[in-house]
MARTOR-230579 format. One record per residue (C-alpha): residue in one letter; x, y, z. Coordinates in steps of 0.2 Angstrom, whole numbers, plus 5000, padded with zeros to 4 digits. Layout:
residues N
AXYZ
...
END
This chain:
residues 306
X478934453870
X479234263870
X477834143863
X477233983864
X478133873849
X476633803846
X476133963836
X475933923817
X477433973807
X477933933788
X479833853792
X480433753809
X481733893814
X481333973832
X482534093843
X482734123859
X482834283870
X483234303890
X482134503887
X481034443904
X482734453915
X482934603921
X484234713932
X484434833940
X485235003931
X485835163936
X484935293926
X485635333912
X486735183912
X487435133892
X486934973894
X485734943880
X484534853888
X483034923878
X483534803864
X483334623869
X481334643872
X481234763856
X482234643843
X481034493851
X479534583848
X479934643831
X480234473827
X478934383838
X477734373820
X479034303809
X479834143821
X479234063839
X480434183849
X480434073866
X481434093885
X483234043884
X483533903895
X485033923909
X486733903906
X487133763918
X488933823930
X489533683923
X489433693907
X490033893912
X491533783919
X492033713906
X493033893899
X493033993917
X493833943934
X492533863946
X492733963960
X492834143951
X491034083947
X490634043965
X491234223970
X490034293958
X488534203962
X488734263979
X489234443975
X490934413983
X491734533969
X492834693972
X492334843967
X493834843954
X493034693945
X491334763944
X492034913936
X492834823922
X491134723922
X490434883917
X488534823926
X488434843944
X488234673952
X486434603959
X485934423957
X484934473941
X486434543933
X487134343936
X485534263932
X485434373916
X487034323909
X486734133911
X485134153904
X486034243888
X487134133887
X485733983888
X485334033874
X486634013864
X486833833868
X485033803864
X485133893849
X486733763846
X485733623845
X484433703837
X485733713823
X486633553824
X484633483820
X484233593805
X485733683799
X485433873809
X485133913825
X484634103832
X485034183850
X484334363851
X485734393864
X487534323869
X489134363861
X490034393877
X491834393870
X492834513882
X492534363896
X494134293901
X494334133913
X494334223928
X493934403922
X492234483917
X492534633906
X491434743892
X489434683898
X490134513898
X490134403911
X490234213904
X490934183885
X489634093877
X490634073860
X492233973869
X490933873880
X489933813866
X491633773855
X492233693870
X490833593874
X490533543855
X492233493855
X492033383870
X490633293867
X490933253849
X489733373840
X490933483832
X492733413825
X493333583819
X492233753824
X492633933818
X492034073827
X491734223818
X491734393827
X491134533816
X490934653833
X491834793830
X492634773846
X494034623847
X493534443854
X495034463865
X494234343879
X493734213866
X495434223857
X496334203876
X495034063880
X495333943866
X497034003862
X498133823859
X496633743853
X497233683834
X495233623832
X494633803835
X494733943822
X494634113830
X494534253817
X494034433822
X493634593808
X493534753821
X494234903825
X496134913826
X496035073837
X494535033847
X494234953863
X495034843871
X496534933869
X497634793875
X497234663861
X497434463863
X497934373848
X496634263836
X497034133823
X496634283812
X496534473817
X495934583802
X495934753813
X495334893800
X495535113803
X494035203810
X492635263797
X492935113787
X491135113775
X490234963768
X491434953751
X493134903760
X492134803775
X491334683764
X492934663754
X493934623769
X492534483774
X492534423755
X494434433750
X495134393768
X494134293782
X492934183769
X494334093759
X495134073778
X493534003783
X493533883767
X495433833771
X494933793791
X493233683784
X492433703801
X490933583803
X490133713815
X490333903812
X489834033827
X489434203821
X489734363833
X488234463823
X488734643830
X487834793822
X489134923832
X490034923814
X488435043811
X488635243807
X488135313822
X488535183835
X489235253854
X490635163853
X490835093835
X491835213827
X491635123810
X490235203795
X489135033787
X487435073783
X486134963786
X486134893769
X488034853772
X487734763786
X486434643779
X487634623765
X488634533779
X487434443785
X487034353769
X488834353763
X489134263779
X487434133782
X487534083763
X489534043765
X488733933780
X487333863769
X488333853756
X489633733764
X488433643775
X489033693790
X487933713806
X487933893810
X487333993826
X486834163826
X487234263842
X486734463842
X488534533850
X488434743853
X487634873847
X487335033856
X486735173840
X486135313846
X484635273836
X484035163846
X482635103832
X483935063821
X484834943835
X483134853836
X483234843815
X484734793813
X484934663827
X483434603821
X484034593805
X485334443805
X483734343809
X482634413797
X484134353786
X484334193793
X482534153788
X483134203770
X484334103766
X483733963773
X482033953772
END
């Protein structure tokens, strides 16, 4: 669980985690909740793994309609919404998802200070302006390009979103905004099934394997990525590509997966641009595996740039 950043570590990276808020389930709910404290204390001996801050409404503002907010903060939602939710509402379910998405924006500036910056959560991209859908409740991806943007720490940012599952609210969200590069690998056939459009969709068949994955990422979204020359990338880190994954539908073995990664954080090292890491889904049914593979983009993190 988190610790104190005071603990002695060999490199100044840290990460973040919002595994102390909980909510109430229904049993046997999907929602992996397991997860968040597992990948934190797998990692707790390698990097300070600390409490994410809260999101600030806002700063939550800044991508979603002030008073859809309001009505979720006071449970004043139908039952329609909360099915396309996906979590039944309860104020922890709210407070959660700032706290997620907190720490995505600390992890921001973590990055903006040393070059990578880790959230062991986040990657809400199927929350639209005034729509929650898939888990996700506020779209940490568009708030932190838009506030970037805003405030003059970004001038270009590419969001990367290797979920298997479309960014479609991050793609609506920032769609018209030349600055922000949005550029999904995922699923052509899987959810949702009602796709938005990104700068660049790379939708690929079910069963796709590590081979033709990491030729996609290589061949098509990295020389995009060198053509856009963001000066902050945000990488949607899902390990639902996974064999084995409830709703993946797609066959990369761990080793494939890691291969992204690296492909991906030395493309960021490599071109000095600021990069956060933000885990997005996973839902194996081996739920060790989830744990290891979320776990891996930071232990990956700590590779290249240590």
């Amino acid at each position: 669980m988190p610790v104190s950043a005071s603990t002695p570590f060999l490199h100044p990276f840290r990460a973040y985690t919002p595994a102390a808020y909980t909510f109430p389930l229904p049993e046997g709910h999907r929602f992996p909740a397991y997860k968040y404290a597992g990948v934190a204390e797998r990692l707790g001996g390698l990097l300070p793994v600390l409490e994410t801050p809260a999101l600030t409404w806002a700063d939550a503002a800044r991508v979603h309609d002030p008073l859809w907010l309001r009505r979720w903060r006071r449970g004043e939602i139908t039952a329609g919404e909360e099915r396309a939710f996906g979590l039944p509402w309860s104020a922890g379910v709210v407070e959660r998802a700032r706290r997620a998405a907190g720490g995505s924006l600390a992890a921001l500036h973590d990055a903006l200070a040393q070059g990578w910056g880790a959230n062991l959560a986040g990657g809400t991209h199927h929350a639209f302006r005034d729509r929650a859908e898939g888990f996700c409740l506020v779209n940490d991806a568009a708030i932190l390009t838009r506030l970037a943007l805003d405030e003059g720490l970004a001038r270009r940012v590419a969001i990367l979103d290797l979920d298997v599952h479309q960014g479609n609210g991050t793609a609506a969200l920032l769609a018209g905004e030349e600055r922000a590069l949005t550029l999904s690998i995922h699923g052509e056939r899987n959810y949702p099934f009602r796709k938005e459009t990104s700068s660049l969709d790379l939708g690929l068949p079910d069963g796709v394997t590590d081979a033709e994955y990491l030729r996609v990422l290589q061949d098509e979204a990295l020389p995009v990525l060198d053509a856009f020359r963001p000066d902050l990338l945000l990488y949607l880190a899902g390990v639902d590509v996974l064999a084995g994954d409830r709703f993946g539908r797609f066959a990369l073995t761990l080793a494939g997966v890691r291969e992204r990664n690296r492909r991906v954080l030395r493309w960021a090292r490599e071109a000095g641009v600021p990069v956060v890491t933000m885990l997005a889904g996973g839902y194996n049914r081996d739920h060790a595996l989830t744990v290891e593979a979320h776990a891996s983009v930071v232990e990956d993190g700590l590779e290249v740039f240590s």
